[in-house]
N, CA, C and O atoms as a Maestro MAE file, in Angstrom:
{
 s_m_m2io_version
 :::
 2.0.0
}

f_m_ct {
 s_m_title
 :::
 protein
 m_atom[292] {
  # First column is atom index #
  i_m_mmod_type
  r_m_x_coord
  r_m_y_coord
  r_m_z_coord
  i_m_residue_number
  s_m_chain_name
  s_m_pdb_residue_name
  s_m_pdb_atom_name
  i_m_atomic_number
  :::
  1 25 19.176 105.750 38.819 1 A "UNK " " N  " 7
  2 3 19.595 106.783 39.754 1 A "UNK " " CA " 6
  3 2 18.840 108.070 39.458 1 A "UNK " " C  " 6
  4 15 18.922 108.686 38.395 1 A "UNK " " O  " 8
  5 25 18.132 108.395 40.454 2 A "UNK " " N  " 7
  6 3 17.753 109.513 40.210 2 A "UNK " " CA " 6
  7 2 18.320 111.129 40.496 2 A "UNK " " C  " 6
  8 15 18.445 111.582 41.634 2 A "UNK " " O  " 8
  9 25 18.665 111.972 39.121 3 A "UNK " " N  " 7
  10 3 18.836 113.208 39.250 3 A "UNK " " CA " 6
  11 2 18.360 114.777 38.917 3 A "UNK " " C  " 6
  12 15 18.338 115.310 37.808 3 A "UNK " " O  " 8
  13 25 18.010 115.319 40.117 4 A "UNK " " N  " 7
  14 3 17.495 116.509 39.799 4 A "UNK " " CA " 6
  15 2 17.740 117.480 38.477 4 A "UNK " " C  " 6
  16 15 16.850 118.036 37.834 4 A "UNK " " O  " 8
  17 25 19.682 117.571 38.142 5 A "UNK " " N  " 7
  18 3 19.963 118.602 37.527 5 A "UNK " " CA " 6
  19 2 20.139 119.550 38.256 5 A "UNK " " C  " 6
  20 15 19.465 119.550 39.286 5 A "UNK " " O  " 8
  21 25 20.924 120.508 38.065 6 A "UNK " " N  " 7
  22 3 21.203 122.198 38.641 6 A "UNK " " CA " 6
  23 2 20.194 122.382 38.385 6 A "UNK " " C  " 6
  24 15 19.628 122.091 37.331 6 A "UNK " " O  " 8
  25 25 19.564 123.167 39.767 7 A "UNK " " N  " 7
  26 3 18.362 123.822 40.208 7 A "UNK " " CA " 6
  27 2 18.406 125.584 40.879 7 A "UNK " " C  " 6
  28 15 19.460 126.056 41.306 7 A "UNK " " O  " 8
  29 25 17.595 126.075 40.871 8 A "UNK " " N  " 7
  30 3 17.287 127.650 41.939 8 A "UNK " " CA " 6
  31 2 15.819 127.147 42.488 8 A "UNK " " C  " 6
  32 15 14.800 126.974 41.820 8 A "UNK " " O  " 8
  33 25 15.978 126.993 43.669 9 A "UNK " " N  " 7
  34 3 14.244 127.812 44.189 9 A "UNK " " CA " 6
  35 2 13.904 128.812 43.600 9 A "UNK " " C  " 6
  36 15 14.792 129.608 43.296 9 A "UNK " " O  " 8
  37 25 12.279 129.158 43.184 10 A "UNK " " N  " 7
  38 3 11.695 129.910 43.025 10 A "UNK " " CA " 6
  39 2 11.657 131.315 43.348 10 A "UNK " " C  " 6
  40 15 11.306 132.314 42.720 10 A "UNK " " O  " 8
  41 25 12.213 131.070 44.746 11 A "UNK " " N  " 7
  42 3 12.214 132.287 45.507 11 A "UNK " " CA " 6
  43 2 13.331 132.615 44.765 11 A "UNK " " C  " 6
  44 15 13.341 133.817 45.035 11 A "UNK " " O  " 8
  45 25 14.198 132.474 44.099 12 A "UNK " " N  " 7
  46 3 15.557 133.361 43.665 12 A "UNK " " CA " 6
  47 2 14.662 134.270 42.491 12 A "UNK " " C  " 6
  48 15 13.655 133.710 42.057 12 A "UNK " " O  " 8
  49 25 14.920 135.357 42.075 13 A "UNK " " N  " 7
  50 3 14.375 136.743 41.184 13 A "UNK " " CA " 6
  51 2 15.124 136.584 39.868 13 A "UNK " " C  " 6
  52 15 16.011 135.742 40.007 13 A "UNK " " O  " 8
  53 25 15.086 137.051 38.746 14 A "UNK " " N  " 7
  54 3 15.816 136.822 37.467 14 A "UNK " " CA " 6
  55 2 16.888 137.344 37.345 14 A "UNK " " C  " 6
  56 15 17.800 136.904 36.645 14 A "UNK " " O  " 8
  57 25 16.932 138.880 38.364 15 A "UNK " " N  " 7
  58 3 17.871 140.105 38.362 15 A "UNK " " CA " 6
  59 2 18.985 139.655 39.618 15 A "UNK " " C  " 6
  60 15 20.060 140.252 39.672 15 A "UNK " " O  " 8
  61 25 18.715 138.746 40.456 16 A "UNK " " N  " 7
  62 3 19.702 138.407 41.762 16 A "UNK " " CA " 6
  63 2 20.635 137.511 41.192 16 A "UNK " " C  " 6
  64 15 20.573 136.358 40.763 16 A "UNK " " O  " 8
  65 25 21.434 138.289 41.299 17 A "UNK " " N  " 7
  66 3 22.763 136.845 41.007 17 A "UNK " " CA " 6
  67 2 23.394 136.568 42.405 17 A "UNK " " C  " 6
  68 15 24.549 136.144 42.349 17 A "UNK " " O  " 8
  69 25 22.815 136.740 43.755 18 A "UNK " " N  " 7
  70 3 23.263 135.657 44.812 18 A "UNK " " CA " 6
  71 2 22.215 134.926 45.252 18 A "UNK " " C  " 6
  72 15 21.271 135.175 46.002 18 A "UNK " " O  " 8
  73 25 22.622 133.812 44.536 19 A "UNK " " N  " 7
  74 3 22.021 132.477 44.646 19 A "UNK " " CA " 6
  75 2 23.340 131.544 44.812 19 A "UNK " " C  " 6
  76 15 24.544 131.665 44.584 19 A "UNK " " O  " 8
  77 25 22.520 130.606 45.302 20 A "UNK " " N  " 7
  78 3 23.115 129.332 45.351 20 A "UNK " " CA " 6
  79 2 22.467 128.527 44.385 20 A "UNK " " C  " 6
  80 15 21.361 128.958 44.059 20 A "UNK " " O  " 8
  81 25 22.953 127.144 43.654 21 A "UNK " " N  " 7
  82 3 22.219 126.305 42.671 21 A "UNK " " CA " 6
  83 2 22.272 124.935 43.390 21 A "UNK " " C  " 6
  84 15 23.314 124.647 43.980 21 A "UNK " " O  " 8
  85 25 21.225 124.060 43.391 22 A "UNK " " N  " 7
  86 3 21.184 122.361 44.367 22 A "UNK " " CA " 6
  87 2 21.027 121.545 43.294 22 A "UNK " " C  " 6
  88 15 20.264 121.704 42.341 22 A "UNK " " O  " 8
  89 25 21.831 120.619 43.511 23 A "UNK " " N  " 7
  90 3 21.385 118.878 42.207 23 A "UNK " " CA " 6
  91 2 21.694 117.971 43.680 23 A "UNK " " C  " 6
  92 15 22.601 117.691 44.463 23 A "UNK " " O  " 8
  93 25 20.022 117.714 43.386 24 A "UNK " " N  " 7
  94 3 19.968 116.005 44.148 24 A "UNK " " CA " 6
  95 2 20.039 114.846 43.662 24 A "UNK " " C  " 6
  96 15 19.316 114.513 42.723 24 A "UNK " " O  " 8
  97 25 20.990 113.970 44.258 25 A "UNK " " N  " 7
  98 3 20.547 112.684 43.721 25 A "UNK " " CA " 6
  99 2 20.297 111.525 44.934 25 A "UNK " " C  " 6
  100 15 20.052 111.898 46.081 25 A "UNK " " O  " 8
  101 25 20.362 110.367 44.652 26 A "UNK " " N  " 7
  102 3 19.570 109.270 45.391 26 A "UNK " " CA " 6
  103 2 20.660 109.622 47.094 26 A "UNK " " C  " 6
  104 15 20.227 109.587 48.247 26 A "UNK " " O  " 8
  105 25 21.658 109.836 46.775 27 A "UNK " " N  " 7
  106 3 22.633 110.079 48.035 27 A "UNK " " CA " 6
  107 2 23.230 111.317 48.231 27 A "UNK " " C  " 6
  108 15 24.049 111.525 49.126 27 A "UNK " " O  " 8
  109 25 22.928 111.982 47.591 28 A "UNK " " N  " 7
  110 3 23.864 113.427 48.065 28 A "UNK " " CA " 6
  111 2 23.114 115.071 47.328 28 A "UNK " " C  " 6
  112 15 22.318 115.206 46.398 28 A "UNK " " O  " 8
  113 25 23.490 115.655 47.827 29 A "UNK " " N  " 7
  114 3 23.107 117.337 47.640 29 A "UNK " " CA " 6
  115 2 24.065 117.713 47.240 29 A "UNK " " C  " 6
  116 15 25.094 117.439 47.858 29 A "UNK " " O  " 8
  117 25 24.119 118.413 46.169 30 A "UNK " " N  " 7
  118 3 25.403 119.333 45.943 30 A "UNK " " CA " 6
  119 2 24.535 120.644 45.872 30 A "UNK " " C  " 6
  120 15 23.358 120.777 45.538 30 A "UNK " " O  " 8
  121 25 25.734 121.846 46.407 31 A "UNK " " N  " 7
  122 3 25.348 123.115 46.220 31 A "UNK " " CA " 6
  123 2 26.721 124.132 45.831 31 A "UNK " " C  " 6
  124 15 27.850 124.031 46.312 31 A "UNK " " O  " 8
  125 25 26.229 125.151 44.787 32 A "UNK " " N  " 7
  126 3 27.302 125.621 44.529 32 A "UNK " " CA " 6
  127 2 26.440 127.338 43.860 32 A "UNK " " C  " 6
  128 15 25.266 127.613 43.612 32 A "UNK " " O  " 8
  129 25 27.691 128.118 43.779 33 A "UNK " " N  " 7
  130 3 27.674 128.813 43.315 33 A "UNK " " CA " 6
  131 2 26.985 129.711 42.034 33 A "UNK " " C  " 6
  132 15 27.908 130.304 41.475 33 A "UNK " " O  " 8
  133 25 25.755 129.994 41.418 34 A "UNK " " N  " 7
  134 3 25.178 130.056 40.356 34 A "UNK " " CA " 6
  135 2 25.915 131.035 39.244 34 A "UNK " " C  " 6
  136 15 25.616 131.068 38.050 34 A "UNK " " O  " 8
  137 25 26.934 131.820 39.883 35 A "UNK " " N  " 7
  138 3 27.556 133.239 39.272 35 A "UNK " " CA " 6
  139 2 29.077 132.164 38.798 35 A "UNK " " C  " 6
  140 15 29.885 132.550 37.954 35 A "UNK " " O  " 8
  141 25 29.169 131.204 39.325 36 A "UNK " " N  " 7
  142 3 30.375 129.987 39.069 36 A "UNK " " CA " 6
  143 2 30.159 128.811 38.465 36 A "UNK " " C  " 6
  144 15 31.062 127.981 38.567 36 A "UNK " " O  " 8
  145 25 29.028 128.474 37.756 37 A "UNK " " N  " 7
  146 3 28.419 127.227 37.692 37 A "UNK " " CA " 6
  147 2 29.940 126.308 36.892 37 A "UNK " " C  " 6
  148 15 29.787 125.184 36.414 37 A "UNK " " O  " 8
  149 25 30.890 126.804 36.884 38 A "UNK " " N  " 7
  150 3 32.130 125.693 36.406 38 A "UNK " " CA " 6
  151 2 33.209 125.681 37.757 38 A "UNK " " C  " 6
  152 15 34.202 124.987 37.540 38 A "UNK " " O  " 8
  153 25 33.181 126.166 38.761 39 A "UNK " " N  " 7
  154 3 33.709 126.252 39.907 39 A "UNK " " CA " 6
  155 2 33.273 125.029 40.646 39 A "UNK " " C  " 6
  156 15 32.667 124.183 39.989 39 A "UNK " " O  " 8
  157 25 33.536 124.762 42.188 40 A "UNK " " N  " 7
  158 3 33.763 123.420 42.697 40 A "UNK " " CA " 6
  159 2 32.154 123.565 43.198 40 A "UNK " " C  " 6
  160 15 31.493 124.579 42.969 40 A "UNK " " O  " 8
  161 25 31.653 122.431 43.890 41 A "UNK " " N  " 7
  162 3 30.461 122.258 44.884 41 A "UNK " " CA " 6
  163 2 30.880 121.507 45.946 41 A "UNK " " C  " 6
  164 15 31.821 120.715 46.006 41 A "UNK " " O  " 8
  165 25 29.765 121.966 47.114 42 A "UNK " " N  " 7
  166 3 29.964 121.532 48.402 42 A "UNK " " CA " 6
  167 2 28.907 120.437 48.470 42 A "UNK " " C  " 6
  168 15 27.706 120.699 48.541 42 A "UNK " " O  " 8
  169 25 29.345 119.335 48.446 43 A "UNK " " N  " 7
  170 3 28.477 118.028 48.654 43 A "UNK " " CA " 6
  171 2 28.361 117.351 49.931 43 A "UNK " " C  " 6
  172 15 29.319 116.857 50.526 43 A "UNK " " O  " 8
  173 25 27.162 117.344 50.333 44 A "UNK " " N  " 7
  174 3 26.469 116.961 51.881 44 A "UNK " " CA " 6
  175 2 25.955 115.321 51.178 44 A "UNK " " C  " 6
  176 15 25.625 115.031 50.028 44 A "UNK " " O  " 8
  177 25 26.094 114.239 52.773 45 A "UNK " " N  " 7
  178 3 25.233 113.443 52.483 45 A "UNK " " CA " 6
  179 2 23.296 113.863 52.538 45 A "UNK " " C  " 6
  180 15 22.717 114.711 53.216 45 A "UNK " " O  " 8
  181 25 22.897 113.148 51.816 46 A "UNK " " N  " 7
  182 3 21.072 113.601 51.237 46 A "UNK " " CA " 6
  183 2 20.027 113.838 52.703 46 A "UNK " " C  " 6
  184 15 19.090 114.629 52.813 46 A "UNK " " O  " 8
  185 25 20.450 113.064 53.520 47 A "UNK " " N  " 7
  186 3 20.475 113.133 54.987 47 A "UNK " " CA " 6
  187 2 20.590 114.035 55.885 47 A "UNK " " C  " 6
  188 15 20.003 113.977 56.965 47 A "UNK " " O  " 8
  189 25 21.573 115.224 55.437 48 A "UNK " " N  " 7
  190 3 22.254 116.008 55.891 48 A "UNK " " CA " 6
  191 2 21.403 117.044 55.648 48 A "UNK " " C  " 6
  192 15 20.801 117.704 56.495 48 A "UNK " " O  " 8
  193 25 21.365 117.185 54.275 49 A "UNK " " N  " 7
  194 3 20.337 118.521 53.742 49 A "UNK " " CA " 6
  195 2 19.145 118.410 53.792 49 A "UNK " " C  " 6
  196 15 18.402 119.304 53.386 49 A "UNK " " O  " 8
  197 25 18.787 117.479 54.214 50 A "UNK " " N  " 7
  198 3 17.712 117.481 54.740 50 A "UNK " " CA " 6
  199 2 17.024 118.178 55.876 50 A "UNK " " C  " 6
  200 15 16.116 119.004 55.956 50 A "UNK " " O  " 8
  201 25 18.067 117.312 57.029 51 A "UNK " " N  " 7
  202 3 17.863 117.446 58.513 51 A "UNK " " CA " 6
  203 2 18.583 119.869 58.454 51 A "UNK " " C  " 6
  204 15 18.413 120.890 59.119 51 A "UNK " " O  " 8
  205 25 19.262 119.452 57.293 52 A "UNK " " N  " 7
  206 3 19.794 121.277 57.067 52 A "UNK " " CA " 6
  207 2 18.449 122.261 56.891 52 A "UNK " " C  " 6
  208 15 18.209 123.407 57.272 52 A "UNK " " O  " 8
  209 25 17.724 121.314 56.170 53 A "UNK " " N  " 7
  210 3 16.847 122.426 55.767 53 A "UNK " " CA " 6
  211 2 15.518 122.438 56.613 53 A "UNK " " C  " 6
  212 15 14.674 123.329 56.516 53 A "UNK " " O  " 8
  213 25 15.409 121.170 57.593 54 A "UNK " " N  " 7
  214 3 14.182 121.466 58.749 54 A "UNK " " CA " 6
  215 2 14.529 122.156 60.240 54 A "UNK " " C  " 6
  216 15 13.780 122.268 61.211 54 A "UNK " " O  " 8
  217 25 16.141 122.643 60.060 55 A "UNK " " N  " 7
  218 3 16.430 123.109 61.500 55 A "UNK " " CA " 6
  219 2 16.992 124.508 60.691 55 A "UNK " " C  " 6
  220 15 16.485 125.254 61.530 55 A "UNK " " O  " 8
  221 25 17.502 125.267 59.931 56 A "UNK " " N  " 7
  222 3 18.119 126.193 59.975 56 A "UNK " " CA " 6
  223 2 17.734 127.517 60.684 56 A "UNK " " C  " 6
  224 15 17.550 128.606 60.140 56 A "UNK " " O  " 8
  225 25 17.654 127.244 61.878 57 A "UNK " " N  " 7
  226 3 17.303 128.488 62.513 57 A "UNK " " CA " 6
  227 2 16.122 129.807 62.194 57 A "UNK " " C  " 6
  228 15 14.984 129.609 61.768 57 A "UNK " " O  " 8
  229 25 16.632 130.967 62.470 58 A "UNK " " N  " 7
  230 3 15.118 131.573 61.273 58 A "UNK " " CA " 6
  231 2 14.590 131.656 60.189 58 A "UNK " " C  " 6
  232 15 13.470 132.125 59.985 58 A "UNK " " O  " 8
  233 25 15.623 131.037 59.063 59 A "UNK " " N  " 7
  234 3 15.224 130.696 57.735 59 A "UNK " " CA " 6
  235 2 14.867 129.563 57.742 59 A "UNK " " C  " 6
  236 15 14.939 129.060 56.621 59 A "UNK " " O  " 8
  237 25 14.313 128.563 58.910 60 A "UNK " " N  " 7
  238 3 13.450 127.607 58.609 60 A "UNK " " CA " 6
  239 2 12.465 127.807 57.831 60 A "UNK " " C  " 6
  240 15 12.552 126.965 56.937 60 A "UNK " " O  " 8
  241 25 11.435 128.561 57.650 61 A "UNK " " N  " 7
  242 3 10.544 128.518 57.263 61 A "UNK " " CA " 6
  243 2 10.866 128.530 56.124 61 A "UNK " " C  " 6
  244 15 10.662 127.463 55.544 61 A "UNK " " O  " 8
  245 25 11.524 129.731 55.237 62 A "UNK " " N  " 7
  246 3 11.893 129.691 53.804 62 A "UNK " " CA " 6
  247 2 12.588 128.494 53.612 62 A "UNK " " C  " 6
  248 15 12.346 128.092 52.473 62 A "UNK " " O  " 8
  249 25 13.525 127.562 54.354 63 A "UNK " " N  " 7
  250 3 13.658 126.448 53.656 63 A "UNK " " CA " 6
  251 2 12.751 125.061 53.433 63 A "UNK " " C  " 6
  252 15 12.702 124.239 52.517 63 A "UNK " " O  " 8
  253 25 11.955 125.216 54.898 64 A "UNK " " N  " 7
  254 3 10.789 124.365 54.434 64 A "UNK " " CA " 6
  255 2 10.345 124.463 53.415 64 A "UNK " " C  " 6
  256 15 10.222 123.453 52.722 64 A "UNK " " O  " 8
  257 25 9.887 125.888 52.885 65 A "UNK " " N  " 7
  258 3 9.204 125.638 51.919 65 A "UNK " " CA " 6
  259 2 10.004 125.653 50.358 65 A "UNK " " C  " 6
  260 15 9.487 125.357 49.280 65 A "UNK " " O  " 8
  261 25 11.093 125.991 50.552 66 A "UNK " " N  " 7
  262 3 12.114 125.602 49.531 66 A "UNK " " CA " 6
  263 2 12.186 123.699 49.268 66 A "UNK " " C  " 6
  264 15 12.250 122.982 48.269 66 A "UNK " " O  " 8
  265 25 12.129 123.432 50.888 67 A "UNK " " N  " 7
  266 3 11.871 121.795 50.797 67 A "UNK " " CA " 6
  267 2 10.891 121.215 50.096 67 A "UNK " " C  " 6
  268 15 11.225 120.216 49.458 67 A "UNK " " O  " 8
  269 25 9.778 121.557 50.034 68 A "UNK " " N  " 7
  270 3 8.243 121.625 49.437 68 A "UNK " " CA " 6
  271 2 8.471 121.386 47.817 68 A "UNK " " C  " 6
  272 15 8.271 120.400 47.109 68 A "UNK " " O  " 8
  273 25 8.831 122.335 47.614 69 A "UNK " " N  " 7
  274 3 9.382 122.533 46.014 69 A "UNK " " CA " 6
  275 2 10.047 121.231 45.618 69 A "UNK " " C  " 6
  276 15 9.796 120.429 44.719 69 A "UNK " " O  " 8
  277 25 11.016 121.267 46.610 70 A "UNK " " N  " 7
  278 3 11.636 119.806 45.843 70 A "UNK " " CA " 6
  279 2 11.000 118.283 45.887 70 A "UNK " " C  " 6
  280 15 11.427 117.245 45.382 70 A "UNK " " O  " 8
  281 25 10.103 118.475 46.491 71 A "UNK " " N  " 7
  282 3 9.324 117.353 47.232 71 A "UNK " " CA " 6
  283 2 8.596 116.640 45.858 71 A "UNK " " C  " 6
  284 15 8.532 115.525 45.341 71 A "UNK " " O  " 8
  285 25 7.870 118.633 45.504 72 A "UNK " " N  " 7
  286 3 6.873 117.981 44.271 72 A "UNK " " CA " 6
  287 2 7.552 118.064 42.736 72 A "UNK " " C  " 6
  288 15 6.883 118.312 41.733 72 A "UNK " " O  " 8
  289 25 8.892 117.832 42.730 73 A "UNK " " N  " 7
  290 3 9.928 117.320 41.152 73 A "UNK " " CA " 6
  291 2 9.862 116.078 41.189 73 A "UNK " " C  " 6
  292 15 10.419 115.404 40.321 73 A "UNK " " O  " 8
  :::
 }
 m_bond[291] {
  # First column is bond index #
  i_m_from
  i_m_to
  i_m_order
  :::
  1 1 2 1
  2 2 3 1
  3 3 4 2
  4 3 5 1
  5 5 6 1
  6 6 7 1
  7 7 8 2
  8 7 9 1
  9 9 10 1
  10 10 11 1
  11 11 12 2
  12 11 13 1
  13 13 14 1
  14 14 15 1
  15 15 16 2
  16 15 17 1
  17 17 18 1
  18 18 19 1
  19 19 20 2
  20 19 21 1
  21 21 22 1
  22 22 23 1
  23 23 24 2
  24 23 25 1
  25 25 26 1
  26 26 27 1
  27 27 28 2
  28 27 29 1
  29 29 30 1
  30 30 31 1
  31 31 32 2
  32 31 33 1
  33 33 34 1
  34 34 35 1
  35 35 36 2
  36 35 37 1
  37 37 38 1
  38 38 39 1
  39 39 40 2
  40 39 41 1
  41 41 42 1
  42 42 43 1
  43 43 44 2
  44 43 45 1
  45 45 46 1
  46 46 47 1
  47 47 48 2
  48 47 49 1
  49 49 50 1
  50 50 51 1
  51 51 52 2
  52 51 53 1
  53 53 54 1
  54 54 55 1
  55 55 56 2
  56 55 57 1
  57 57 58 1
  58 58 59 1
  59 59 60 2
  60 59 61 1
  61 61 62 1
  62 62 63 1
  63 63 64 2
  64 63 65 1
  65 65 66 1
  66 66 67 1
  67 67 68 2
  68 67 69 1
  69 69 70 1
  70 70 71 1
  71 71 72 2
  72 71 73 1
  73 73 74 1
  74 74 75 1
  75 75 76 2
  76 75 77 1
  77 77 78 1
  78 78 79 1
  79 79 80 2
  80 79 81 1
  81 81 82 1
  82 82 83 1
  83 83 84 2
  84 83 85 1
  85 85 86 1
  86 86 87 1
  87 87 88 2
  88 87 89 1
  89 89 90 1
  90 90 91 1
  91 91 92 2
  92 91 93 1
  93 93 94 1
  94 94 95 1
  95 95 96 2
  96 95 97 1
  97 97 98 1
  98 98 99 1
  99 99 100 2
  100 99 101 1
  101 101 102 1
  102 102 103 1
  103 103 104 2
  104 103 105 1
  105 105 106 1
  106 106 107 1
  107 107 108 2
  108 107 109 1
  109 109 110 1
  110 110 111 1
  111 111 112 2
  112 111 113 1
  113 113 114 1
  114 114 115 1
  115 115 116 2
  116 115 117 1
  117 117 118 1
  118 118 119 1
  119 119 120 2
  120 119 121 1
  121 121 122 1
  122 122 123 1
  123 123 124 2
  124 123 125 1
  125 125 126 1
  126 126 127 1
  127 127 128 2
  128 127 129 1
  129 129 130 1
  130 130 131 1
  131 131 132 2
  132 131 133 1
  133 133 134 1
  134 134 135 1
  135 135 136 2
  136 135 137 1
  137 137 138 1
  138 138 139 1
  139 139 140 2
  140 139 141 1
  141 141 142 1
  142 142 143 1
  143 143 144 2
  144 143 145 1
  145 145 146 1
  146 146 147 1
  147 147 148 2
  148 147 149 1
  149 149 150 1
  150 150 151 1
  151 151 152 2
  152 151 153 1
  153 153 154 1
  154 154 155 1
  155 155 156 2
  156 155 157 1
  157 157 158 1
  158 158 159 1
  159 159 160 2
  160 159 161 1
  161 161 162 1
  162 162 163 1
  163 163 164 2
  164 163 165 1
  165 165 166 1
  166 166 167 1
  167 167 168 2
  168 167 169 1
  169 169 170 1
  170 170 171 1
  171 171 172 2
  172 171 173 1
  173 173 174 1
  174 174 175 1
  175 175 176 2
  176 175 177 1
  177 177 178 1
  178 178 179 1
  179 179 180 2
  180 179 181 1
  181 181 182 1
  182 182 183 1
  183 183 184 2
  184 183 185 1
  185 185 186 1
  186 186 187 1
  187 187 188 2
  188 187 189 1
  189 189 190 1
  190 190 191 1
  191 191 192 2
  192 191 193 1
  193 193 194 1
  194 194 195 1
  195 195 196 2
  196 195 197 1
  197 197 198 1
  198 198 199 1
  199 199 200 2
  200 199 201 1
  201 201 202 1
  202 202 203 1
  203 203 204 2
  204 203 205 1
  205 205 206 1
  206 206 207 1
  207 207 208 2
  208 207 209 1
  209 209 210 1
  210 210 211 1
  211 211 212 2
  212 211 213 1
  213 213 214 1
  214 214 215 1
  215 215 216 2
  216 215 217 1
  217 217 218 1
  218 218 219 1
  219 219 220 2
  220 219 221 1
  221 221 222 1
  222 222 223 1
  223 223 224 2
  224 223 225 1
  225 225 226 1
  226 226 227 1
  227 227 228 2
  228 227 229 1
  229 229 230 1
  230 230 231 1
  231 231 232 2
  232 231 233 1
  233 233 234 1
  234 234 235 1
  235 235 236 2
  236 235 237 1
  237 237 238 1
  238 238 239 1
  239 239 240 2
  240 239 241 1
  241 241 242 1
  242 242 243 1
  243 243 244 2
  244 243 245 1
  245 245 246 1
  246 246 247 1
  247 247 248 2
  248 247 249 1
  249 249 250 1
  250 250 251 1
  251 251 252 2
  252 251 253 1
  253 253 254 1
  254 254 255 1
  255 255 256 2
  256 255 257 1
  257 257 258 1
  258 258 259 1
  259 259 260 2
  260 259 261 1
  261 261 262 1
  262 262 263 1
  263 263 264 2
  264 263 265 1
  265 265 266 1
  266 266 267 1
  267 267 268 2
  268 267 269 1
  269 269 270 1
  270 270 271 1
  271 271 272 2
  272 271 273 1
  273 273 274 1
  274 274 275 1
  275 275 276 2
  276 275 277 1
  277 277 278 1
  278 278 279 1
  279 279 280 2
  280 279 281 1
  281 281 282 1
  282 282 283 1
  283 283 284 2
  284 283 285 1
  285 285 286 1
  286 286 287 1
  287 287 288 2
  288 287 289 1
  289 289 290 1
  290 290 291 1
  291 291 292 2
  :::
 }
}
């Protein structure tokens, strides 16, 4: 089974603490809170965040290329 681990895109800064954190695995996305990392996560099927991150409206682009990133782990 493959797993990412709690992750940030790049694009998050050292000094921003609003982020979100992603762990992929073979079926699902979780995303959660980075300022909470012992708090709950919101888990999408892998499918989902996908098709999430090639339509989100004007932050398409930043998530494409947030997509990119994960492409090449």
């Amino acid at each position: 089974m493959n797993d990412t681990g709690w992750f940030k895109s790049s694009y998050s800064t050292g000094g921003n603490d609003n982020c979100v954190e992603v762990r992929l695995t073979d079926a699902t996305a979780a995303v959660r809170d980075s300022k909470n990392p012992e708090g709950s996560s919101l888990q999408v099927p892998l499918t989902s965040w996908h098709n999430f991150l090639r339509s989100s409206g004007p932050a398409a682009g930043y998530w494409q290329a947030f997509q990119s990133e994960l492409e090449a782990m």
